[in-house]
PyMOL Python script that loads the backbone (N, CA, C, O; Angstrom):
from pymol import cmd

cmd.read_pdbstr("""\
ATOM      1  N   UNK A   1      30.314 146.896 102.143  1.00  0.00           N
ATOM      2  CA  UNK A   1      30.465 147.850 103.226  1.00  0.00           C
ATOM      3  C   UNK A   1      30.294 147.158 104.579  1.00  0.00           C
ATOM      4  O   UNK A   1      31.076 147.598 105.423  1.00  0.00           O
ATOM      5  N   UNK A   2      29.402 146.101 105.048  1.00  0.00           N
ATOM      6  CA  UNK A   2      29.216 145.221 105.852  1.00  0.00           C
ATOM      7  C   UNK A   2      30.237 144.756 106.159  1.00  0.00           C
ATOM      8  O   UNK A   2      30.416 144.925 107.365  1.00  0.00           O
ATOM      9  N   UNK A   3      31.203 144.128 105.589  1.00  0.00           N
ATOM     10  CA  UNK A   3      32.490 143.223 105.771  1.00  0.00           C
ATOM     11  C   UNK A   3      33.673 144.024 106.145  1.00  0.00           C
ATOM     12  O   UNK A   3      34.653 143.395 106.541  1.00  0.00           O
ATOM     13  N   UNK A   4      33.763 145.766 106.060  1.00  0.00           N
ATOM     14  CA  UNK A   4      34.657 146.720 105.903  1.00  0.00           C
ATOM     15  C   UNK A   4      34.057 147.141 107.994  1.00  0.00           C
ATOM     16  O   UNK A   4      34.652 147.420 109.036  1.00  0.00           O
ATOM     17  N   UNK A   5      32.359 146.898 107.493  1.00  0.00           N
ATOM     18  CA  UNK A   5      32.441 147.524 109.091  1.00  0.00           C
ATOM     19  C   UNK A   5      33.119 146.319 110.172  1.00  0.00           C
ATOM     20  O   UNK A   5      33.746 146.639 111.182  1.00  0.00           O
ATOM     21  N   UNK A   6      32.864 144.881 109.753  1.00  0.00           N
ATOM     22  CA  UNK A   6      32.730 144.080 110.873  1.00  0.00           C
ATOM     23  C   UNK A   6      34.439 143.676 111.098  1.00  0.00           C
ATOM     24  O   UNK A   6      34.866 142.984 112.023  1.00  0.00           O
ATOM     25  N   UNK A   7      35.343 144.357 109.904  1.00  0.00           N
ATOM     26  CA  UNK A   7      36.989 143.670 110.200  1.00  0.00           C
ATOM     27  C   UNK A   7      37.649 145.433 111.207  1.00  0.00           C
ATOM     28  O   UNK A   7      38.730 145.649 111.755  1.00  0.00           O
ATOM     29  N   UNK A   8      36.616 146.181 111.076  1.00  0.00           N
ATOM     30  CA  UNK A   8      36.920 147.500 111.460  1.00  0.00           C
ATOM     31  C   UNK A   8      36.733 147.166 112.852  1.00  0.00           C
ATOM     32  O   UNK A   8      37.494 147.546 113.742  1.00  0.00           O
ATOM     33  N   UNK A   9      35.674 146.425 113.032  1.00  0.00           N
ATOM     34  CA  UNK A   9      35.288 145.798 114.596  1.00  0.00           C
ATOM     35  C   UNK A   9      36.320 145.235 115.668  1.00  0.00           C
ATOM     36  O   UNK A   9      36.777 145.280 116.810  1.00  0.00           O
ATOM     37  N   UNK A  10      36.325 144.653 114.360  1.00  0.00           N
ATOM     38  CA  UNK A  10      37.114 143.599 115.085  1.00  0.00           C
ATOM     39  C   UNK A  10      38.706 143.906 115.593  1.00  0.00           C
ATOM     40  O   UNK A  10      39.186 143.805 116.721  1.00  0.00           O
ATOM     41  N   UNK A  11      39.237 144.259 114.507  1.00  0.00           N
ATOM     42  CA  UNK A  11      40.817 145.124 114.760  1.00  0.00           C
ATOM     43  C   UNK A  11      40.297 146.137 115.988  1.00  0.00           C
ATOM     44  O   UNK A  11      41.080 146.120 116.938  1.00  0.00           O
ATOM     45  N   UNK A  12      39.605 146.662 116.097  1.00  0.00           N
ATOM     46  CA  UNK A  12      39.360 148.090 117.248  1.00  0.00           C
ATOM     47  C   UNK A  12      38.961 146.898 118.849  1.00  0.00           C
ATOM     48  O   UNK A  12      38.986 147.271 120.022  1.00  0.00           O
ATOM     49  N   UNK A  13      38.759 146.037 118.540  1.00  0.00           N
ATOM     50  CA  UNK A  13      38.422 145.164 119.609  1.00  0.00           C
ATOM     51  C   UNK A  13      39.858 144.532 119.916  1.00  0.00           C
ATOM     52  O   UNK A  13      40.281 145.135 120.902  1.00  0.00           O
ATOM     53  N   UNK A  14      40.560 143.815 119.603  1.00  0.00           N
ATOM     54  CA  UNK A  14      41.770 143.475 119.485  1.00  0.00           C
ATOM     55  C   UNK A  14      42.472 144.403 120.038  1.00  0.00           C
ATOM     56  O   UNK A  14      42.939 144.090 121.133  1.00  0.00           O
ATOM     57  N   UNK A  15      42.773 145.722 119.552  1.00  0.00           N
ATOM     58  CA  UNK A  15      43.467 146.591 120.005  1.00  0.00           C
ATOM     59  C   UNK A  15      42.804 147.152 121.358  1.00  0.00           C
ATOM     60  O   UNK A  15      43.498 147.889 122.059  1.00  0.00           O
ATOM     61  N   UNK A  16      41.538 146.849 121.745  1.00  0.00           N
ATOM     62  CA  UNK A  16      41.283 147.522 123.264  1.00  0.00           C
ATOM     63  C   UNK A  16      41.830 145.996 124.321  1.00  0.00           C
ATOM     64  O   UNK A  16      42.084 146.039 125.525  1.00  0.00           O
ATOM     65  N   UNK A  17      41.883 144.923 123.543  1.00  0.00           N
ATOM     66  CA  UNK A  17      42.178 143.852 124.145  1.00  0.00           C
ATOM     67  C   UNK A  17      44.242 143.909 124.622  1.00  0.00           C
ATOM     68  O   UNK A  17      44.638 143.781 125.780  1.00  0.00           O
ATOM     69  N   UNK A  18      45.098 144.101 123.519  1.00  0.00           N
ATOM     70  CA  UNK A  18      46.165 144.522 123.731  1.00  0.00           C
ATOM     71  C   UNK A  18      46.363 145.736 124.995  1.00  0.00           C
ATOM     72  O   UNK A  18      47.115 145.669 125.967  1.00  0.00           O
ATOM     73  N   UNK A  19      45.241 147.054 124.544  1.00  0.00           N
ATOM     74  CA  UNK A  19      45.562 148.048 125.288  1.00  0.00           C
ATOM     75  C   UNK A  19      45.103 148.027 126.621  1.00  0.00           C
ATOM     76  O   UNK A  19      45.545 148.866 127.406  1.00  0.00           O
ATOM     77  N   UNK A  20      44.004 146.907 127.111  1.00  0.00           N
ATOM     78  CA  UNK A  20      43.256 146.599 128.249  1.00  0.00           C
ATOM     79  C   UNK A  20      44.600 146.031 129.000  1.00  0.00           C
ATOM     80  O   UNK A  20      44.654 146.568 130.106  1.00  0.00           O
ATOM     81  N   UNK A  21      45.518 145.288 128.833  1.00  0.00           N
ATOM     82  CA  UNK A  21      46.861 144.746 129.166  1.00  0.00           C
ATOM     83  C   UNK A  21      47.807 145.613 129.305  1.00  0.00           C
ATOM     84  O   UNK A  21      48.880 145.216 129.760  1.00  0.00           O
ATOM     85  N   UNK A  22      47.646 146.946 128.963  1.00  0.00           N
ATOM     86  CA  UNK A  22      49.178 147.889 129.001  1.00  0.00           C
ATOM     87  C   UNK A  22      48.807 148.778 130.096  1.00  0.00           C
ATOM     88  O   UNK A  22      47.807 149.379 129.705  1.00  0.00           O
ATOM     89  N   UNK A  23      48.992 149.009 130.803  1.00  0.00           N
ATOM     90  CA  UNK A  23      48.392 150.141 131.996  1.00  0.00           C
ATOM     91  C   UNK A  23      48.617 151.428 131.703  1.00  0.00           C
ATOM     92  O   UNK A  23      47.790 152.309 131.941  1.00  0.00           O
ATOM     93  N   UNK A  24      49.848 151.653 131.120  1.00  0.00           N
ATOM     94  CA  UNK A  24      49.517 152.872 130.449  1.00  0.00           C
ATOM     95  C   UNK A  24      48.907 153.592 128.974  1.00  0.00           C
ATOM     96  O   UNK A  24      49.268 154.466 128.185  1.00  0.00           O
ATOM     97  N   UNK A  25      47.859 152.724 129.127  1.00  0.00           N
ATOM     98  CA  UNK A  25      46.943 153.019 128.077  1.00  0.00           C
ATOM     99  C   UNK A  25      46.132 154.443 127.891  1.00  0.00           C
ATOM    100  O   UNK A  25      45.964 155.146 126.894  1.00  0.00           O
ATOM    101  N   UNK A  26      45.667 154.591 129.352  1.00  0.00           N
ATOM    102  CA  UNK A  26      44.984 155.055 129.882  1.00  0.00           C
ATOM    103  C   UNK A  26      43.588 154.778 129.789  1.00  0.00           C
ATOM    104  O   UNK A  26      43.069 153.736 130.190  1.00  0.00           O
ATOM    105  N   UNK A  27      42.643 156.285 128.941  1.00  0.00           N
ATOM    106  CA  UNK A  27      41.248 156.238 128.418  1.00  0.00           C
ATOM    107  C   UNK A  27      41.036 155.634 126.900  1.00  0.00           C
ATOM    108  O   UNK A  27      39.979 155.292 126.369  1.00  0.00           O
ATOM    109  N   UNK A  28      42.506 155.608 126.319  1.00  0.00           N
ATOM    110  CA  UNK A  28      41.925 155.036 124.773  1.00  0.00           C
ATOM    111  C   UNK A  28      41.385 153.640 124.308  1.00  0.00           C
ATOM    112  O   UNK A  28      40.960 153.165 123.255  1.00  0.00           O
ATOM    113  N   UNK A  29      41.670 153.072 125.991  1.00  0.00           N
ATOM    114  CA  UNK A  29      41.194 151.579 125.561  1.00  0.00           C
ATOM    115  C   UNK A  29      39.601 151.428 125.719  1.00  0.00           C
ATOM    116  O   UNK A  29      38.982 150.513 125.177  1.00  0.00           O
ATOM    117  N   UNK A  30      38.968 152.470 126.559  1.00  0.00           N
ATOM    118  CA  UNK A  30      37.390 152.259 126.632  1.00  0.00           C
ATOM    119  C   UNK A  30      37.066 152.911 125.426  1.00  0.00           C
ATOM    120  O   UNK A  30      36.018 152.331 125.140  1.00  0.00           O
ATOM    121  N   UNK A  31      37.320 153.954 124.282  1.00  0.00           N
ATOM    122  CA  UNK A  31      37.247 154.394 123.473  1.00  0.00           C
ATOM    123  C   UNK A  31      37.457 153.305 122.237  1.00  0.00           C
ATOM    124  O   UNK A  31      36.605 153.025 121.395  1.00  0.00           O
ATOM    125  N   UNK A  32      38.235 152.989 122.292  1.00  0.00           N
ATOM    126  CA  UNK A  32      38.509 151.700 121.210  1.00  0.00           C
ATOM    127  C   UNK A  32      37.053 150.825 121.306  1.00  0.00           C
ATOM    128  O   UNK A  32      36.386 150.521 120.316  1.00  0.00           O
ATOM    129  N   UNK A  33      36.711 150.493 122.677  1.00  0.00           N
ATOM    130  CA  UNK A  33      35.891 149.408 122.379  1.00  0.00           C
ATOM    131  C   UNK A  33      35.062 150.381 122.350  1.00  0.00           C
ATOM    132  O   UNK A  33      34.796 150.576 121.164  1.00  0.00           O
ATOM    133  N   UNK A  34      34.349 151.305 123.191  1.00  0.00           N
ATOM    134  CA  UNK A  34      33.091 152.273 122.149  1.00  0.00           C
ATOM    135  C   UNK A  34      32.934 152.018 120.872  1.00  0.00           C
ATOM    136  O   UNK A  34      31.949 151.400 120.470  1.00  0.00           O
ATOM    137  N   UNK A  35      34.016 152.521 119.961  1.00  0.00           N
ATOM    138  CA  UNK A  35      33.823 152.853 118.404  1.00  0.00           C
ATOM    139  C   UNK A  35      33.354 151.144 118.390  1.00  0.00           C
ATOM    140  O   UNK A  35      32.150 150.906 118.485  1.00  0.00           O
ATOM    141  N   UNK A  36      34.262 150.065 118.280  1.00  0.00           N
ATOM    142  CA  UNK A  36      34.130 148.749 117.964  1.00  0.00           C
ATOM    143  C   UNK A  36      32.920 147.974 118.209  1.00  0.00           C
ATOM    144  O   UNK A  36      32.704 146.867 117.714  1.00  0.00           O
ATOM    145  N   UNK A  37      31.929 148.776 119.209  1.00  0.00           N
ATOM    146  CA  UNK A  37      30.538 148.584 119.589  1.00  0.00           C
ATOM    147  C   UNK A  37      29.885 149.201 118.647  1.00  0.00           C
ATOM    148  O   UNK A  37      29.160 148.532 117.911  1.00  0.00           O
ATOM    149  N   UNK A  38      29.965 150.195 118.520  1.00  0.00           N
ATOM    150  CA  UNK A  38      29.452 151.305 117.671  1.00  0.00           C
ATOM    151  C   UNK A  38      29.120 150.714 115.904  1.00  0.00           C
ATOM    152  O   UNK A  38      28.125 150.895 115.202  1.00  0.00           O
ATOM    153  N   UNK A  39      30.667 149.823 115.561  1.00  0.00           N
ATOM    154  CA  UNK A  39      30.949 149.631 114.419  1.00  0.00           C
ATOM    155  C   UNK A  39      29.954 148.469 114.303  1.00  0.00           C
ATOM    156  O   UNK A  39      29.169 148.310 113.368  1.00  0.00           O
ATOM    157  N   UNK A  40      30.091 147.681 115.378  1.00  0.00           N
ATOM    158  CA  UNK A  40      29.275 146.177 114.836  1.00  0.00           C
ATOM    159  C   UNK A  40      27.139 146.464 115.269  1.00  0.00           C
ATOM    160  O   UNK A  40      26.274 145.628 115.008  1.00  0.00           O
ATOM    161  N   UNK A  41      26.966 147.427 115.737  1.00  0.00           N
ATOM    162  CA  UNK A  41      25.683 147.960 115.720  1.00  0.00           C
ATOM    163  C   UNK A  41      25.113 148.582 114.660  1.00  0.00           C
ATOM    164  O   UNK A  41      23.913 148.641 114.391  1.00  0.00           O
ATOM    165  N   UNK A  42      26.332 149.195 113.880  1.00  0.00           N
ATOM    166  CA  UNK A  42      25.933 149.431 112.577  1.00  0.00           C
ATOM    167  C   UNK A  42      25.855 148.638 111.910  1.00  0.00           C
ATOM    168  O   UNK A  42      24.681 148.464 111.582  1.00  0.00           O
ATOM    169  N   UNK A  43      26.625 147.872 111.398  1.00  0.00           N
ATOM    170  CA  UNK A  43      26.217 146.637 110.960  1.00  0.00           C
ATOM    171  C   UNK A  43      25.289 145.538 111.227  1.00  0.00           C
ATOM    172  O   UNK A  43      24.903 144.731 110.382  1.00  0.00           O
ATOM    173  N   UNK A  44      25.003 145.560 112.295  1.00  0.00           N
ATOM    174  CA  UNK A  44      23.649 145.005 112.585  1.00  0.00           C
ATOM    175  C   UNK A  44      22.288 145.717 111.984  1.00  0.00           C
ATOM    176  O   UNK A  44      21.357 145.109 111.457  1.00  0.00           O
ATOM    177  N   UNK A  45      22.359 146.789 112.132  1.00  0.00           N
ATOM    178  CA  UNK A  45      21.032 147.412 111.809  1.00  0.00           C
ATOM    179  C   UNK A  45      21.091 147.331 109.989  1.00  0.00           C
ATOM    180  O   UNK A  45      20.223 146.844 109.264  1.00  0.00           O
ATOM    181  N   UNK A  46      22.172 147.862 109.639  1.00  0.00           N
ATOM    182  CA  UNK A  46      21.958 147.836 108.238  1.00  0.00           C
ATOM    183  C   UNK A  46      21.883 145.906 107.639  1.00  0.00           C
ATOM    184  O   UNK A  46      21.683 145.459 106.510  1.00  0.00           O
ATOM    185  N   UNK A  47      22.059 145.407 108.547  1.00  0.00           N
ATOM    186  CA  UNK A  47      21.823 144.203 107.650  1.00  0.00           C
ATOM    187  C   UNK A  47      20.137 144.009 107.838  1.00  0.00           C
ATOM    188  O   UNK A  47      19.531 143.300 107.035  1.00  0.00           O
ATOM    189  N   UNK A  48      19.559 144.561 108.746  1.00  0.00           N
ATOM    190  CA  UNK A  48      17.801 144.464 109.170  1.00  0.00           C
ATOM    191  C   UNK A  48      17.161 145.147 107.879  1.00  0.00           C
ATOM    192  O   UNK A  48      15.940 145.272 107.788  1.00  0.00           O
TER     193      UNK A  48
END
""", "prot")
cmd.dss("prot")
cmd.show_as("cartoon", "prot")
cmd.util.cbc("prot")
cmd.orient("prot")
């Protein structure tokens, strides 16, 4: 489940990185990286 959160991370990071470049992105690119923060904090804690 660890390895499912941290490639979930990572793709959602990537994609705020693509969408940080498109101007008409709008708000979904600060949302992308939310969740992708979100995702690798979980995984941090559950590995503690």
């Amino acid at each position: 489940m660890r390895g499912l959160l941290y490639i979930i991370a990572v793709i959602l990071i990537i994609g705020w990185a693509f969408g940080f470049f498109y101007a008409g992105s709008g708000n979904i690119i600060h949302i992308l990286l939310v969740i992708a923060i979100i995702a690798l904090l979980l995984g941090v804690i559950r590995r503690a």
